[in-house]
C-alpha positions in Angstrom: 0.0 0.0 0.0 1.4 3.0 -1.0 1.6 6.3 1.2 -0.8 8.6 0.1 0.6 12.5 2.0 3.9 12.3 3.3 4.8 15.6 5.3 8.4 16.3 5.7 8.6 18.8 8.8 11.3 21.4 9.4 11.4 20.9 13.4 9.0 19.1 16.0 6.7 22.0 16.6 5.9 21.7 12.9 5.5 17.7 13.0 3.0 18.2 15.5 1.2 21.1 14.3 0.5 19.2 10.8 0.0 16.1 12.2 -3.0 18.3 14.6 -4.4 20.5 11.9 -4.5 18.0 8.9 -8.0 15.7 8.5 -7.5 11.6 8.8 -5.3 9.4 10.6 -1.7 9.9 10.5 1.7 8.7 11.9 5.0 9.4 13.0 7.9 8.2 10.7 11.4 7.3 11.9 12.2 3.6 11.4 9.1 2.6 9.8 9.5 -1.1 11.4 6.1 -0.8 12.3 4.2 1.0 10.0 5.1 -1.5 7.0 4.0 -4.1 9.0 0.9 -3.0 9.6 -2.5 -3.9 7.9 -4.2 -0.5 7.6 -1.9 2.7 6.6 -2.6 6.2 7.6 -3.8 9.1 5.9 -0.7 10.7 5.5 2.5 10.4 7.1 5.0 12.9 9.2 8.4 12.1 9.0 10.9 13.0 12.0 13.6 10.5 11.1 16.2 13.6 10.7 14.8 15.6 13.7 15.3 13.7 17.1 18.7 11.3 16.3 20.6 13.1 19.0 22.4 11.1 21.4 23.7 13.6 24.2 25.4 13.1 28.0 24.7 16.7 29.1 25.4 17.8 33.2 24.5 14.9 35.7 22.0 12.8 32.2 22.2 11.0 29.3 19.6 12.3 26.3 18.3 9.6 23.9 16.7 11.0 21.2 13.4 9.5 20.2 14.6 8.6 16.5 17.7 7.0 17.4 18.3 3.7 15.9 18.3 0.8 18.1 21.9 0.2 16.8 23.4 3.5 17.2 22.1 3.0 21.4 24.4 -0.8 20.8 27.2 1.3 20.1 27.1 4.3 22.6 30.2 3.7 24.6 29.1 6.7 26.8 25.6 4.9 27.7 27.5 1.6 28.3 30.0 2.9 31.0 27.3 4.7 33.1 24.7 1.9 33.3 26.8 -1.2 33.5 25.6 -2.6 29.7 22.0 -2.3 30.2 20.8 -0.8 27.5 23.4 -1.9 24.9 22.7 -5.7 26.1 18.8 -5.3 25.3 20.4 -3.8 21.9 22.6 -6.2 20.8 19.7 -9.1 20.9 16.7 -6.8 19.5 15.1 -8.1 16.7 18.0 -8.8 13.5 20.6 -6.7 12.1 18.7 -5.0 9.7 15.7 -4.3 11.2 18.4 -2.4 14.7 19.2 -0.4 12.1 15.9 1.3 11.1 13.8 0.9 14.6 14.3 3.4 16.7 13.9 3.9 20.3 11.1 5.8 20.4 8.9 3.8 18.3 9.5 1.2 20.7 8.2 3.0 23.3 5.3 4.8 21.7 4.3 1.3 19.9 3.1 0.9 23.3 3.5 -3.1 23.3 3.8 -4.8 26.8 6.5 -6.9 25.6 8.8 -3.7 24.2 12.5 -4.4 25.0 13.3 -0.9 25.8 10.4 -0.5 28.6 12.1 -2.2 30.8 15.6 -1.2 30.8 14.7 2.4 30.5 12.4 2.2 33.7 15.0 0.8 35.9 16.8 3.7 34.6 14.0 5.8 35.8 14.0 7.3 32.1 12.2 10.7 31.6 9.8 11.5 28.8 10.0 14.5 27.0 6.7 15.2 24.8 6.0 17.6 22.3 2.5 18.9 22.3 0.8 22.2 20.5 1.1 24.2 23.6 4.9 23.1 24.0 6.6 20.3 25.6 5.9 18.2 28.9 7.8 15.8 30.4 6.6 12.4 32.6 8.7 9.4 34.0 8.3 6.6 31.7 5.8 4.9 34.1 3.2 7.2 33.7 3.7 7.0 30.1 1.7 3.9 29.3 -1.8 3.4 28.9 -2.3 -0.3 28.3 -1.8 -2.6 25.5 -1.1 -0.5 22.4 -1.9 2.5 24.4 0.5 5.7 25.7 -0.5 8.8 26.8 0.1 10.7 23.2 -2.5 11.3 21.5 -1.2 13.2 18.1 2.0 14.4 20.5 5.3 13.8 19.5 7.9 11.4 21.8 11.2 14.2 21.2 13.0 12.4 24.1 13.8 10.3 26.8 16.0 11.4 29.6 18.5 9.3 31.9 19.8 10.5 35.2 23.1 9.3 35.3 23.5 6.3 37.6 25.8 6.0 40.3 29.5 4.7 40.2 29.2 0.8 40.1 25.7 0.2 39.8 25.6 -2.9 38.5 22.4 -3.6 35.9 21.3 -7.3 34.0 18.7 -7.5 31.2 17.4 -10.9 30.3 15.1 -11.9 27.7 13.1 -15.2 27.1 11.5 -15.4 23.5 10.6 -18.8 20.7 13.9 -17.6 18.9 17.3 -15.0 19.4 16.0 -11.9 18.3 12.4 -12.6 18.8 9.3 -10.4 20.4 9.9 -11.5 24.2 7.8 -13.6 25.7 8.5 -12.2 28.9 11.6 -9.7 29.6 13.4 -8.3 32.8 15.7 -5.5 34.1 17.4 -5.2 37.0 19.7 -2.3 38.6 21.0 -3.0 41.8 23.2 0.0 43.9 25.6 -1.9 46.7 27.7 -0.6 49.7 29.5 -3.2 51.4 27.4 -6.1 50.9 24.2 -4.3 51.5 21.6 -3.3 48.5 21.1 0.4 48.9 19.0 0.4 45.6 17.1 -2.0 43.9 15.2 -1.4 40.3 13.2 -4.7 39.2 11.3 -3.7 35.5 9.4 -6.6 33.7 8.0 -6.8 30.3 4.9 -9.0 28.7 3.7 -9.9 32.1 0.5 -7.2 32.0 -1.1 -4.6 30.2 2.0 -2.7 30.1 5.3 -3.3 31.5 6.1 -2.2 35.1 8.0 -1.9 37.9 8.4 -4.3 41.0 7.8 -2.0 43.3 7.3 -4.1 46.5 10.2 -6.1 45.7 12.6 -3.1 45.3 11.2 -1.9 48.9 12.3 -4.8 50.2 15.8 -4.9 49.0 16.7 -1.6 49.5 18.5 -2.0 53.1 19.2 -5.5 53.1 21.7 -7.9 52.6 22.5 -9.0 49.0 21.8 -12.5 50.8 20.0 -15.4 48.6 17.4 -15.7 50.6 16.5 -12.1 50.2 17.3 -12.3 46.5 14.7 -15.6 46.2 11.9 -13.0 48.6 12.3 -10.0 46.0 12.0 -12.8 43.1 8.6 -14.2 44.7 7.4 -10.8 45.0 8.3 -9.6 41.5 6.2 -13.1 40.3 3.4 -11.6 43.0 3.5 -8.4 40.5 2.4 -9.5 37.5 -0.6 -9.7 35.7 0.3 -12.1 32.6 -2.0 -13.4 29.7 -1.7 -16.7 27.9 -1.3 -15.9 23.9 -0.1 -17.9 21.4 4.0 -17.5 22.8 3.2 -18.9 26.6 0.6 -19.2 29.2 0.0 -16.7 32.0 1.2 -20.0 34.7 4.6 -20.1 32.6 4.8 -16.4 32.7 4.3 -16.0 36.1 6.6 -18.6 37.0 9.6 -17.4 34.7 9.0 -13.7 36.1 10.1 -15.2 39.5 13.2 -17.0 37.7 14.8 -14.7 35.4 14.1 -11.8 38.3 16.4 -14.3 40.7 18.8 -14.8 38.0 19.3 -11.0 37.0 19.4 -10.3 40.9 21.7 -12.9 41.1 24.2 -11.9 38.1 23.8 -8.2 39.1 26.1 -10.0 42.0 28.6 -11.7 40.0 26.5 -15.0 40.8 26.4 -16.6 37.8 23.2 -18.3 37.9 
């Protein structure tokens, strides 16, 4: 199907303003991953490929912006030695080759899918959405940015952004990913951050993926880490509680008992390696 109005915007305030003011349905362009694959096209398309590719590390953050490829993220040396790998882990086993480099960060995110790869790593990172709207931008942490399945808080807005506050020295982060094949859409995902002072877990960030209508945090588990021993027995509690979390489905890539079970495992293990444990 062919495109039938394709809008080629001089900034963000312009992308938004025609994507507002013009009649029909219409989309965002960057990677396109996506919109090729899917069934019914838009009215007319907006592309912002060449308006939000920054990558940035500006005073005490790191600025991802929304059009970056997924490959360019894999190759940020910058983003790599402040959060321990994370995001350049979940990178290097999205999707294939070609398709890291058209997808971009943001159109994972504003796809909206519970099972996004970047959701999770990016809300361990407590990752900050900046959000271009007619009246001028906004910005929300990443949780409050989803909806539920397929849904975000934009409604013709524009993603510009996502901001990281650098994490501290030696935080040590794991992202793990269970799907039918490498490169797959996950059928269930985790991150983990973990800050330590001699022993003891000062912070904990548990994210999971394609365990409920959109992906969240494991908020009781990381309350009960944060003071404690980086014991097993209090990494196998926060695991149980992180499986307490969710709210999984059974589809045609696992059953809600499997998911629930495996959000207790790979939590444990991503604790665990977090730790050096290999597990």
């Amino acid at each position: 199907m062919a495109v039938k109005v394709f809008f080629n915007p001089a900034s963000p305030q312009e992308a938004v303003r025609i994507m507002y003011e013009q009649p029909g349905q219409g989309a965002y362009l960057a990677g396109g991953t996506d919109l090729l694959c899917s069934p019914e096209w838009p009215d007319f398309v907006v592309n912002i490929r060449g308006l939000l590719a920054t990558l940035a590390q500006e005073a005490g953050e790191l600025v991802i912006g929304a059009a970056a490829t997924i490959s360019r993220i894999a190759a940020w040396q910058a983003l790599s030695e402040a959060d321990d790998g994370l995001m350049q882990s979940c990178a290097r086993g999205f999707a294939s080759e070609q398709i890291r480099n058209m997808a971009t960060v943001g159109g994972n995110l504003a796809s909206a899918v519970p099972s996004a790869d970047f959701a999770t790593p990016l809300l361990a990172l407590e990752a900050q959405c900046v959000i271009q709207a007619p009246e001028g931008q906004r910005t929300i942490p990443l949780e409050g940015f989803f909806a539920g399945p397929h849904q975000s808080v934009l409604d013709r807005e524009l993603l510009l952004k996502i901001r990281l506050p650098l994490p501290s020295a030696g935080v040590r982060t794991e992202f793990l990913k269970i799907g039918r094949n490498p490169g797959d859409i996950a059928t269930i995902n985790v991150a983990t951050l973990l800050e330590l002072e001699c022993d003891k877990i000062q912070k904990a960030r548990i994210a999971l993926g394609a365990v409920a209508p959109t992906p969240i945090r494991a908020y009781a588990a990381e309350e009960f880490l944060a003071g404690k021993p980086a014991s097993d027995e209090n990494i196998q509690r926060a695991a149980d509680l992180a499986r307490e979390a969710v709210q999984p489905i059974s589809d045609q890539r696992a059953s809600a008992d499997y998911r629930r079970q495996m959000s207790m495992v790979l939590t444990r293990r991503a604790l665990q390696r977090c730790l050096g444990r290999n597990q």
